[in-house]
C-alpha positions in Angstrom: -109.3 103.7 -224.5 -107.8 106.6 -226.3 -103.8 107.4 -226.5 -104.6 110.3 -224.6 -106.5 108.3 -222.0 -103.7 105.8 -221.7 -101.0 108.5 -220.9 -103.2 110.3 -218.5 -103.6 106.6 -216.3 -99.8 106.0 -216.7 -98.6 109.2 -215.1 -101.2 108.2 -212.2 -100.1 105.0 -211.5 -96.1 106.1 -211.7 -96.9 109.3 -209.4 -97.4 107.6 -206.1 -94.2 105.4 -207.2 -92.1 108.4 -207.2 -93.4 110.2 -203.9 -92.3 106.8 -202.2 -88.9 106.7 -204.0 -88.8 109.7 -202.9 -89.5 109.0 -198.9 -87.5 106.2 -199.0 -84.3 108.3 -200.0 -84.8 110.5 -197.5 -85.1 107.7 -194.5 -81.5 106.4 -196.3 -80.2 109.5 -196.1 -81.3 111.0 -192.8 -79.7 107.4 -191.5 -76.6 107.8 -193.2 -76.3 111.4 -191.8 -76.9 110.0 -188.5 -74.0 107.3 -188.6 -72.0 110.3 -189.7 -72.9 112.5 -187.4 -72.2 109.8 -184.6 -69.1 108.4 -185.5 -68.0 111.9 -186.8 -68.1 114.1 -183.8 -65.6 113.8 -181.5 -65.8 115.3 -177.9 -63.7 117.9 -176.8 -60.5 115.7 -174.5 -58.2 117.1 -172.1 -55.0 115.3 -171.2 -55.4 112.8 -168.3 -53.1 113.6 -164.9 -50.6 110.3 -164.2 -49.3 112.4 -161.4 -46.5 109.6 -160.4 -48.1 107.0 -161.8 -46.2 108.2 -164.8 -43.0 107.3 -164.2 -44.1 103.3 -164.5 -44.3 101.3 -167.7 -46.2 98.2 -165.2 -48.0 99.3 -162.5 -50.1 96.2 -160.9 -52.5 95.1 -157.9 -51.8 92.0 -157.5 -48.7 91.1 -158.9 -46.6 90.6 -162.4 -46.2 87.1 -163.7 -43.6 87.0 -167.0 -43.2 84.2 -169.0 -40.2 83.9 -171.6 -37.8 87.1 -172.4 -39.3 90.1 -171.9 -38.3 94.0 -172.5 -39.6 97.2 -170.5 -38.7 100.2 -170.2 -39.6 102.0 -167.5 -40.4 101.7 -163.7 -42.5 98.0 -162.4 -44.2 98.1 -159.2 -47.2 96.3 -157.6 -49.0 97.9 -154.5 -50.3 96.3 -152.3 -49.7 92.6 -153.2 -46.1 93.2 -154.1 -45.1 89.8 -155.9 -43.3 89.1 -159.3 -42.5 86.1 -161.1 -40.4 85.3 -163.7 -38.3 88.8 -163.3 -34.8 87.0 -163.5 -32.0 89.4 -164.6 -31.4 88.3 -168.5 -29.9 86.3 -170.3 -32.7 83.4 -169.5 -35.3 81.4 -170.8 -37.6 83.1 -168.6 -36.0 86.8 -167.7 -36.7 90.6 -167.8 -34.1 93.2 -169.1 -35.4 96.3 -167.4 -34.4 99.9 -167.8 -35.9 101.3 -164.6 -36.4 101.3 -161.0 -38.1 97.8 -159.9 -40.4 98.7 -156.7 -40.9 95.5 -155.8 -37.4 94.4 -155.1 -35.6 95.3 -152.6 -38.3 97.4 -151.1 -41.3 95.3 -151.8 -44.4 97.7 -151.7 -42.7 100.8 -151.2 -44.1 104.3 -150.3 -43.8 105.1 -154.4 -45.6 102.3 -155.7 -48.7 103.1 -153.2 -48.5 106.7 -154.1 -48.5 105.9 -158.0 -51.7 103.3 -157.1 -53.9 106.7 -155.5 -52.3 108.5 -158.9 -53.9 105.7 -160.9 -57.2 105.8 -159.3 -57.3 109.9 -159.5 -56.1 109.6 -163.8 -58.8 106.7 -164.0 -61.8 108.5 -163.0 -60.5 111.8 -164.7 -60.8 109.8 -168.3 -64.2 108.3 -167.0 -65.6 111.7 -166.4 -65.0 113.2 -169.6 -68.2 113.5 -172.4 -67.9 110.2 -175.1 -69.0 110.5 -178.5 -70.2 107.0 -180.0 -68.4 105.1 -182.1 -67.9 101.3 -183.7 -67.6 98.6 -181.5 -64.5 97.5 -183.7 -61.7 100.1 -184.0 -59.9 98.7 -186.8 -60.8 100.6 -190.3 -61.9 103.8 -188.0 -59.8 107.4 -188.4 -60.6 109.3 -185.7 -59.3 112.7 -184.7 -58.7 113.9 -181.3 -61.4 113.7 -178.9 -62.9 110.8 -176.0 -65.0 107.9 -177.7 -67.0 104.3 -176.6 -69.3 102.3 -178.0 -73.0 101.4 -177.4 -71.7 98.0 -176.8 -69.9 99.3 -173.9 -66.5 97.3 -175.3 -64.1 97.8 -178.1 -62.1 95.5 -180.0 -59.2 95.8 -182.8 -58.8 93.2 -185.2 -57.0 95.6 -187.6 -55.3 99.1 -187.8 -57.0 101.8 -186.4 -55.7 105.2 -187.5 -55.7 108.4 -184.8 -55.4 111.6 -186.7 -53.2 114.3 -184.7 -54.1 117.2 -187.2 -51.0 118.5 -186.8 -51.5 118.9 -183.0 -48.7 117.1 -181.1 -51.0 117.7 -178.0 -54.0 116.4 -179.3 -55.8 113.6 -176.7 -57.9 110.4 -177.3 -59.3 108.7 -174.9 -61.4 105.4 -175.0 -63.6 104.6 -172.2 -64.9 100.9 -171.9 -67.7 99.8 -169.8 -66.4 96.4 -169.4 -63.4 95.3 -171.9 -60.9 95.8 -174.6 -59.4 93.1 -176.5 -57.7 92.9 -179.4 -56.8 90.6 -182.0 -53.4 89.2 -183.5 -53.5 91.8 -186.2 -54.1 94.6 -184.0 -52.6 97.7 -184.6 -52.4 101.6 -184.2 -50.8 103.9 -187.0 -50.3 107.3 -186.0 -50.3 110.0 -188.1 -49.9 114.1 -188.4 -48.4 114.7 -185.0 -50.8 112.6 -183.0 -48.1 110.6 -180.2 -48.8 107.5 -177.6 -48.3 109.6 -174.3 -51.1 111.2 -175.1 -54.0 108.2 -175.6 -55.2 106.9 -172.9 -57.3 103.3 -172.4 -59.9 103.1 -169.6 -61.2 99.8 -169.1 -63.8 99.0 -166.8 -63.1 95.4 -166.2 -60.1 94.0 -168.3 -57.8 94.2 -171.5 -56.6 91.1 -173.1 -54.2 91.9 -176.0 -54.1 89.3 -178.5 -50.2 87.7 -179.7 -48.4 90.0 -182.0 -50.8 92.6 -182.0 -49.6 96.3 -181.4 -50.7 98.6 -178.9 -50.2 102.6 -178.1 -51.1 104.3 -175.1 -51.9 104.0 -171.6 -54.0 101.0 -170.3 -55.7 101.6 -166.9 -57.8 98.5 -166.1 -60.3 98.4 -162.9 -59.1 94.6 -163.0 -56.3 92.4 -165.1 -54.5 93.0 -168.3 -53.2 89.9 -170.0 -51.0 90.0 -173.0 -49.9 87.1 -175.3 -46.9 86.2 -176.8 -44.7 88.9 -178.5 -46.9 92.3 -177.8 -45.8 95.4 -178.4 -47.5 98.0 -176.3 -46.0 101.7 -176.5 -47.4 103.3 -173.6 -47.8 101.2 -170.1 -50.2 99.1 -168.3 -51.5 99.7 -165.0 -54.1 97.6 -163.6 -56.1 97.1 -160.0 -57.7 100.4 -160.3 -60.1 99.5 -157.8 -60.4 100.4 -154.1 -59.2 96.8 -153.4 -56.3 97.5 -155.6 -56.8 93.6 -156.9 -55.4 93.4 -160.7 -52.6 91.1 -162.0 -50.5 91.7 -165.1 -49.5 88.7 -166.8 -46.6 89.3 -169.8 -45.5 86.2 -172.3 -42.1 87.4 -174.1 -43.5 91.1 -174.7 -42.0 94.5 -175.3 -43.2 97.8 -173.3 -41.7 100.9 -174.0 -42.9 103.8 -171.4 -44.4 106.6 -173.6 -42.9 110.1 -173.5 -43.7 113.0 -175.6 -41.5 114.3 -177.6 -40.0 118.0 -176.9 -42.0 120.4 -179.6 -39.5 121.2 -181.8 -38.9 125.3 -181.5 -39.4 127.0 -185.1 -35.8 127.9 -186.2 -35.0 131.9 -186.7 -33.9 132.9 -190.1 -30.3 133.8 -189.5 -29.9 137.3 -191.7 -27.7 137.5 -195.0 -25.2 139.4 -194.1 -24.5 142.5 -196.2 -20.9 142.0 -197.6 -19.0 144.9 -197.0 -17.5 147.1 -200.2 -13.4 148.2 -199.3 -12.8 151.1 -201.4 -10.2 150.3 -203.7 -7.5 153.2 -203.9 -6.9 155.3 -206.3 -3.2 154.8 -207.8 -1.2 158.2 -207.7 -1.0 159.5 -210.8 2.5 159.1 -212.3 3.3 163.3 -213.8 3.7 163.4 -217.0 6.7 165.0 -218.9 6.1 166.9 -221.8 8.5 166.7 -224.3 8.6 171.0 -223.6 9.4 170.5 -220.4 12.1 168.0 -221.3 13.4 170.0 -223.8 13.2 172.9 -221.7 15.3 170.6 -218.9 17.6 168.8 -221.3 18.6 172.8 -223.0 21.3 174.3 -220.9 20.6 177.9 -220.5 22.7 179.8 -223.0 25.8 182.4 -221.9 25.8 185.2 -223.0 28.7 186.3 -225.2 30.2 189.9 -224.3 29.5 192.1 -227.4 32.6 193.1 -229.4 34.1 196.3 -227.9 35.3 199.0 -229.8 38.5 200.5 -229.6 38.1 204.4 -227.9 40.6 206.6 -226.8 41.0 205.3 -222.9 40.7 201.5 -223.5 38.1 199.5 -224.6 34.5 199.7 -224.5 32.1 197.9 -224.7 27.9 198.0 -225.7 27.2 199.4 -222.9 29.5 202.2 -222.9 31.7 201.1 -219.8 35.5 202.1 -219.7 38.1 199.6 -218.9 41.1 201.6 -217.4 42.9 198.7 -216.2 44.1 195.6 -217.6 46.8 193.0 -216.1 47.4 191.4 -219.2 49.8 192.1 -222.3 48.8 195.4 -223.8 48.9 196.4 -227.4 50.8 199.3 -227.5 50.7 199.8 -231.4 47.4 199.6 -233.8 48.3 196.6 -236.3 48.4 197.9 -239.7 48.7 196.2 -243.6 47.2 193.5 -244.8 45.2 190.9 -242.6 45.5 187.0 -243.6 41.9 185.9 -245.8 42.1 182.8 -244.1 43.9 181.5 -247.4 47.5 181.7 -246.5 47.2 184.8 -248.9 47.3 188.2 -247.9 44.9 191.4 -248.1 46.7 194.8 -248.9 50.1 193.5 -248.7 51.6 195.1 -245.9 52.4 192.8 -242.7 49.7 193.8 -239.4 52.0 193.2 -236.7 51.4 194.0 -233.3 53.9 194.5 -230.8 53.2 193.6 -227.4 54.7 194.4 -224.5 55.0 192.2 -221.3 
């Protein structure tokens, strides 16, 4: 056998390797596409009705039985076997510290409690009716986004933390829907995240939910039968059982806490107050103060000069003066005689020699 021969038979026997590499990928990922595609898609949910059966945090069948100290919030009622055990105002070693209305005391089996049983029933078969997508039996590990869900077992459990996705949507809606039970284990748990809230997940169960000690539940639990909790629970939502036309369905409680559910208001997107525009005051314009100029100040400070009468001369009639005016009278002494000789040099000597005297008359 040649080289050539050789490469020729390799590439024959390696060909049909390939094409069935090749199917076999493509079975692996058409059934990867499939589990995607089925625990993927979630169904369309709309919110389930309570009517008046919201007002209760344990709504029961055929009665509550506590053991140990237990907390709820919310109002208790049991319609139509109305008994409770184990409801002792706290403190106690077997007590209840309730924040609500209890409908089974003084008024056992009141017209409320059987109006909030026919509620039950109505919100019960609203969750059942809505479309399922199909998803793990166990919850815990899952995210899952608003929408209604069950499994092909026709149960679910929750050994772990199951995480429900709101997507930013506070009114986003799960809803489980069990053919027979839910129960969960110690380390049970729900985490909550972008928006999603407890009032709006609800629980149907078509037989009965056991919650396991310590675990942590949210949302609303509507059993066609019982719900049993263990010791220290948590549940954030409530627990109604005895969905059924008999009403039968017993809640028992072992030092648990439940907290009725209530959405929270949506908070209203605040308005940007507007930036004021600061207002401008003119400022004033200071008076000028005038200016003196030293002309003006000299001209103020120089007292207007008077005027000196021009020497007169001596005429015939009297005196007179520049302007030619004759003075005919005078009141004062009059020179009567023209003073001749010498006049004084200012010396004490004398010009010409002669005396000037002047005589005047009175």
């Amino acid at each position: 056998m040649t080289a050539m021969q050789a490469r020729v038979l390799t590439q024959q026997i390696a060909r049909p390797r390939r094409r069935a590499w090749s199917a076999t990928s493509a079975s692996a990922a058409l059934v990867v596409g499939l589990l995607v595609a089925m625990t993927g898609s979630a169904q369309a949910a709309t919110t389930v009705p309570l009517g008046t059966a919201g007002a209760y945090a344990i709504l029961a069948g055929s009665g509550i039985t506590n053991t140990g100290v237990t907390t709820i919030t919310g109002d208790v009622g049991s319609s139509p076997t109305n008994s409770e055990t184990g409801f002792a105002a706290c403190p106690g070693a077997t007590c209840v510290a309730l924040t609500g209305a209890n409908h089974t005391a003084p008024n056992p089996n009141d017209a409320v409690t059987q109006g909030a049983k026919a509620a039950l029933t109505n919100a019960y078969n609203n969750a059942a009716g809505q479309t399922p997508a199909v998803v793990l039996t166990e919850l815990a590990n899952q995210t899952l986004v608003a929408g209604v869900y069950t499994s092909a077992s026709g149960t679910f459990g929750m050994s772990g933390t199951l995480t429900l996705d709101g997507q930013n949507n506070p009114d986003s809606v799960f809803i489980f829907q069990t053919a027979s039970t839910l129960i969960t284990g110690g380390t049970g748990n729900i985490n909550l995240i972008r928006g999603a809230q407890s009032c709006n997940i609800f629980w149907k169960i078509g037989s009965a939910a056991t919650l396991g000690a310590g675990s942590t539940l949210r949302g609303t639990v509507m059993a066609h039968d019982d719900i049993s909790l263990g010791s220290g629970v948590t549940v954030d939502g409530r627990l109604m059982a005895g969905e059924q036309a008999s009403g039968a369905g017993a809640v028992t409680l072992i030092h648990d806490t439940i907290i009725r559910s209530v959405c929270a208001a949506p908070v209203p997107t605040p308005t940007p107050t507007p930036t004021a525009t600061p207002t401008v005051t003119p400022t004033a314009t200071p008076t000028a103060t005038p200016t003196t100029t030293a002309a003006s100040t000299s001209a103020a400070a120089t007292a207007t000069p008077v005027a000196k009468p021009t020497p007169g001369v001596q005429g015939a009639a009297g005196v007179s003066g520049a302007t030619g005016t004759t003075i005919t009278s005078f009141t004062g002494r009059q020179i009567s005689q023209v003073p001749s000789g010498s006049v004084h040099t200012g010396d004490g000597s004398m010009s010409g020699g002669a005396c000037a005297c002047l005589l005047v008359h009175p």
